[in-house]
C-alpha positions as CSV (number, residue, x, y, z in Angstrom):
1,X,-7.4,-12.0,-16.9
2,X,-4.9,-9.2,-15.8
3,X,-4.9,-7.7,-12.4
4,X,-4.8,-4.2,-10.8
5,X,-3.7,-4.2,-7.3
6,X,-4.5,-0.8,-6.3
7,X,-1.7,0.3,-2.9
8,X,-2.6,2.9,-1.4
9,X,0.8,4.8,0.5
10,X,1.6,6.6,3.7
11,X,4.3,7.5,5.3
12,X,5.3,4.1,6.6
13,X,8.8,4.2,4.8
14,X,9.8,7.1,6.3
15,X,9.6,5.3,9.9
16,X,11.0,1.9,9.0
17,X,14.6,2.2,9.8
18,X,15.3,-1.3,9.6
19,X,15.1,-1.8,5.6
20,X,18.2,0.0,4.4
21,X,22.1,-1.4,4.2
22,X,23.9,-0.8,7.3
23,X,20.6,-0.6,9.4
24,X,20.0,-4.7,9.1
25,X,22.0,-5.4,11.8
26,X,20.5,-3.1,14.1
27,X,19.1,-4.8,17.4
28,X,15.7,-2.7,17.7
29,X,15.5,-4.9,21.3
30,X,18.1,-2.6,22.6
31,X,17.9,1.5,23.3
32,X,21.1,2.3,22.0
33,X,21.2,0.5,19.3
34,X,17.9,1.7,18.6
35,X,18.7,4.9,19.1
36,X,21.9,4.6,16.8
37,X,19.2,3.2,14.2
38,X,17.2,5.8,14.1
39,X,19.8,8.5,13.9
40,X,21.1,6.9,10.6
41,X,17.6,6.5,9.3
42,X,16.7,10.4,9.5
43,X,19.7,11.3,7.9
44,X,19.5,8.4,5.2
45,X,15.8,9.5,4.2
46,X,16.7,12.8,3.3
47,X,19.0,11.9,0.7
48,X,16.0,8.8,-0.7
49,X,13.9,11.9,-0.5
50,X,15.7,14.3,-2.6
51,X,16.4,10.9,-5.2
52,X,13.8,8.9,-4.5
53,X,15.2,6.8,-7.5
54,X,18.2,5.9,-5.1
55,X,15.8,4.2,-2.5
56,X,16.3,1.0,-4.9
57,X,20.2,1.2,-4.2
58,X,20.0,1.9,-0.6
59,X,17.4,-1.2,0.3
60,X,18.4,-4.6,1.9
61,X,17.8,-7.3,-0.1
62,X,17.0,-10.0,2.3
63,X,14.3,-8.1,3.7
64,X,12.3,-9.9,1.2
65,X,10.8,-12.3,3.2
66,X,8.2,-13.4,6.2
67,X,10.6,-13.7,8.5
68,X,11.3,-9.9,7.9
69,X,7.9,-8.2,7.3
70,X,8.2,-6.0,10.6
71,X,11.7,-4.8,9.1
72,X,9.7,-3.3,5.8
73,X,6.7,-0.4,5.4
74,X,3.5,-1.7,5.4
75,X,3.2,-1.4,1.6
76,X,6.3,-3.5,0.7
77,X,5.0,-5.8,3.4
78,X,1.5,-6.4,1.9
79,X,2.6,-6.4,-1.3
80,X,5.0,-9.1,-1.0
81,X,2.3,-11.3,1.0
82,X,-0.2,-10.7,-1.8
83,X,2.3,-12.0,-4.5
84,X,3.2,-14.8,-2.9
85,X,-0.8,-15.6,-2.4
86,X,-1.7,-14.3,-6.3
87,X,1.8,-14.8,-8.3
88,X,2.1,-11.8,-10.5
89,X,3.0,-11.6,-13.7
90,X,4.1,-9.3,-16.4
91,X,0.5,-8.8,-17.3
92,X,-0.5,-7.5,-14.2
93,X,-0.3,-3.6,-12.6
94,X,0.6,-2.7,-9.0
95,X,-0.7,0.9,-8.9
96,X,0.7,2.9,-6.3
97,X,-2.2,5.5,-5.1
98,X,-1.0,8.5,-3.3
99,X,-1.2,11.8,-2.5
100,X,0.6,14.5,-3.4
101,X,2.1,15.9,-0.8
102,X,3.9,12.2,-0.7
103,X,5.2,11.9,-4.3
104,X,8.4,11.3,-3.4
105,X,7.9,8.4,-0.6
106,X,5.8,6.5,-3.7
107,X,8.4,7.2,-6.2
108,X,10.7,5.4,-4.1
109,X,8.5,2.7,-3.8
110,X,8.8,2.5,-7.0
111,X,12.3,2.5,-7.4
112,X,12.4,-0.8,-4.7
113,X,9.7,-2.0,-6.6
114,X,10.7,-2.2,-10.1
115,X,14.6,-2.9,-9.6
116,X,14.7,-6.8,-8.3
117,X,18.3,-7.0,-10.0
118,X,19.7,-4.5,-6.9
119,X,17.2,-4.9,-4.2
120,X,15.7,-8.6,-5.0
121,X,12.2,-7.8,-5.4
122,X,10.0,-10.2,-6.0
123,X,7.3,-8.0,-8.0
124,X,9.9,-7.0,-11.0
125,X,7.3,-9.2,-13.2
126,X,4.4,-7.2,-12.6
127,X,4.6,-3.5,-13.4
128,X,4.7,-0.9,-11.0
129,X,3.1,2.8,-11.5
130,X,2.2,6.1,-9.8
131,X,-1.6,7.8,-9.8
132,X,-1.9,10.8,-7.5
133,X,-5.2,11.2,-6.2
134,X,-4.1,15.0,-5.1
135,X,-3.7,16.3,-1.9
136,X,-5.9,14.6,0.5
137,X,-6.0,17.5,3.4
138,X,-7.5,16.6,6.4
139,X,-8.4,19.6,8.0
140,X,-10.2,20.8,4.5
141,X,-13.0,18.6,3.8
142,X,-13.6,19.8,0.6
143,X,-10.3,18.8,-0.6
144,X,-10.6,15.4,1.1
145,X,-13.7,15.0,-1.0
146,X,-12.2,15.6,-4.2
147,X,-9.1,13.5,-3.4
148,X,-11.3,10.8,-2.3
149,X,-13.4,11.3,-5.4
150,X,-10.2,10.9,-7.5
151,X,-8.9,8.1,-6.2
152,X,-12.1,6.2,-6.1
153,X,-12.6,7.6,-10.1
154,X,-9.3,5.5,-11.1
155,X,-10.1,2.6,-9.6
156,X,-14.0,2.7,-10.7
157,X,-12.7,2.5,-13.8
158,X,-10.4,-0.5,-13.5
159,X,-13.5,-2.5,-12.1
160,X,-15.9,-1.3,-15.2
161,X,-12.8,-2.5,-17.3
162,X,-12.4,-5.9,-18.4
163,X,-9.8,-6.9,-15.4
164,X,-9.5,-7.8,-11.9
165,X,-9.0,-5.6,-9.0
166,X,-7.1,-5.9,-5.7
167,X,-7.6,-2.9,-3.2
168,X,-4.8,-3.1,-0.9
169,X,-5.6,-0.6,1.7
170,X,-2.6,-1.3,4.4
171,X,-0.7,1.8,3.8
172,X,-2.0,5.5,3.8
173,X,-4.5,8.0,5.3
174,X,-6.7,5.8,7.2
175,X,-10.5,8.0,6.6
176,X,-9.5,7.4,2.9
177,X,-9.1,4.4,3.4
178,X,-12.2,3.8,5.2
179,X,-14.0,6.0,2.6
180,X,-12.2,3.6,-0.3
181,X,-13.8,0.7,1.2
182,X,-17.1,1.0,1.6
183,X,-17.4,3.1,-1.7
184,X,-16.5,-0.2,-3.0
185,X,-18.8,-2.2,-1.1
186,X,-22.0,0.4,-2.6
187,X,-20.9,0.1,-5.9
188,X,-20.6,-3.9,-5.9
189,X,-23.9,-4.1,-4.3
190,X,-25.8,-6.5,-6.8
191,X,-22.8,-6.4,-9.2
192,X,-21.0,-9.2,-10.6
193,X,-17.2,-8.0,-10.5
194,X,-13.8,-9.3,-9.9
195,X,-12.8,-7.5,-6.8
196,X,-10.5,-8.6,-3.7
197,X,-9.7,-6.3,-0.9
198,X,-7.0,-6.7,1.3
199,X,-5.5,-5.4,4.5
200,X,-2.4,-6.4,6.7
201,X,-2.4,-5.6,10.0
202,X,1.0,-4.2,11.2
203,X,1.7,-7.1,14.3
204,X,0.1,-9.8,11.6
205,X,1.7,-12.0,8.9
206,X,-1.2,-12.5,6.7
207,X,-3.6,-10.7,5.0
208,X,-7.0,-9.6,6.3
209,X,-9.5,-10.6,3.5
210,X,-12.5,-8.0,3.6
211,X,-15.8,-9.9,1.8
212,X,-17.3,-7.9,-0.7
213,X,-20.9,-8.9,0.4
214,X,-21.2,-9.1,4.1
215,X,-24.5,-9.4,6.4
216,X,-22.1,-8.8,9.5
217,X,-18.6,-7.6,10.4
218,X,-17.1,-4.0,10.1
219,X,-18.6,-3.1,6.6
220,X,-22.0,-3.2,5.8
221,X,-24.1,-2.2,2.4
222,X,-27.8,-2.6,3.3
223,X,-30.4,-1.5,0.1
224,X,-30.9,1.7,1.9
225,X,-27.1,2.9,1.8
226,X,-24.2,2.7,3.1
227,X,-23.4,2.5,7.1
228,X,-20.6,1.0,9.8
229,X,-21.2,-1.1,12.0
230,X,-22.9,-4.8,12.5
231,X,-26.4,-5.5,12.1
């Protein structure tokens, strides 16, 4: 059976100065270096911005490992941990679900995705696309209704479809991501579906499994609705 994994992306690239050639080396443990790190990153992101498809180029290969998770954003990071757990393959889809005012940040997750003969990537086999979901404002709450309504639209749609979903909610907007997760959780109530959520903390080096069917915990679906906390 394919697979979705659904990603959804923040801004967590734009802070991880320790991913790119020439920054590897940095020792983040001391000021100036760190310092020196971060003055190179700022003016390296404008340039990935502009050409996001350069972000492939400018990547460090070896930060494709365990050992280097800290060193990459929180998408790259989860992703990579959820390949080595499920093996991807050419039949499966990474989505990468963002918003718009951060096109070009997913487009160059993109770019370090889907080029493994520059940057070493180990999820070249599955393929990598965009969905934009809009522009999820948070002071407008209508318009972080409707982006919330279109995200959750695209991946309703993968789960009524004849394949298997992963929600990887690490990266992005945190209330949408909270709003992500338990529309999932109501709609599975009673459903039989092939859905797996996952989450990786940003001090962790594994993945936080969230149960679709829970009687305790942070997400809970009683008969009556939806509400947060433990019962």
């Amino acid at each position: 059976m394919p697979r979705v994994i659904f990603t959804t992306v923040g801004r967590s690239l734009e802070d991880s100065a320790l991913c790119w050639k020439g920054l590897q080396d940095f020792d983040a443990s001391q000021e100036e270096q760190r310092k020196r790190a971060e003055w190179k990153r700022r003016n390296l992101m404008g340039p990935v911005l502009n050409d996001p498809t350069s972000a492939a180029d400018l990547f460090c290969a070896d930060r494709w490992s365990k050992g280097h998770l800290r060193a990459l954003p929180a998408e790259l990071a989860s992703l990579y941990l959820i390949d080595d757990r499920l093996q991807l393959t050419n039949e499966d889809e990474v989505v990468l679900l963002h918003g718009e005012d951060i096109e070009a940040i997913a487009q160059a997750l993109e770019s370090i995705l889907s080029r493994g003969g520059t940057n070493g990537s180990p999820l070249t086999r599955a393929n990598v696309k965009l969905c934009s979901y809009g522009l999820a404002d948070p002071g407008s709450k209508e318009a972080f209704l409707d982006a919330s309504k279109e995200a959750w639209k695209n991946i309703r749609e993968r789960i009524d479809g004849d394949c298997e979903v992963v929600l990887n909610l690490t990266g992005g907007y945190k209330g949408m991501l909270v709003n992500l997760a338990l529309e999932v959780q109501a709609y599975l109530l009673g459903r039989a579906a092939n859905v797996v959520i996952y989450y990786l903390y940003e001090e962790s080096a594994d993945l936080i499994d969230i149960p679709k069917e829970q009687k305790s915990g942070l997400f809970c679906v009683p008969p009556g609705g939806v509400q947060v906390g433990g019962v």
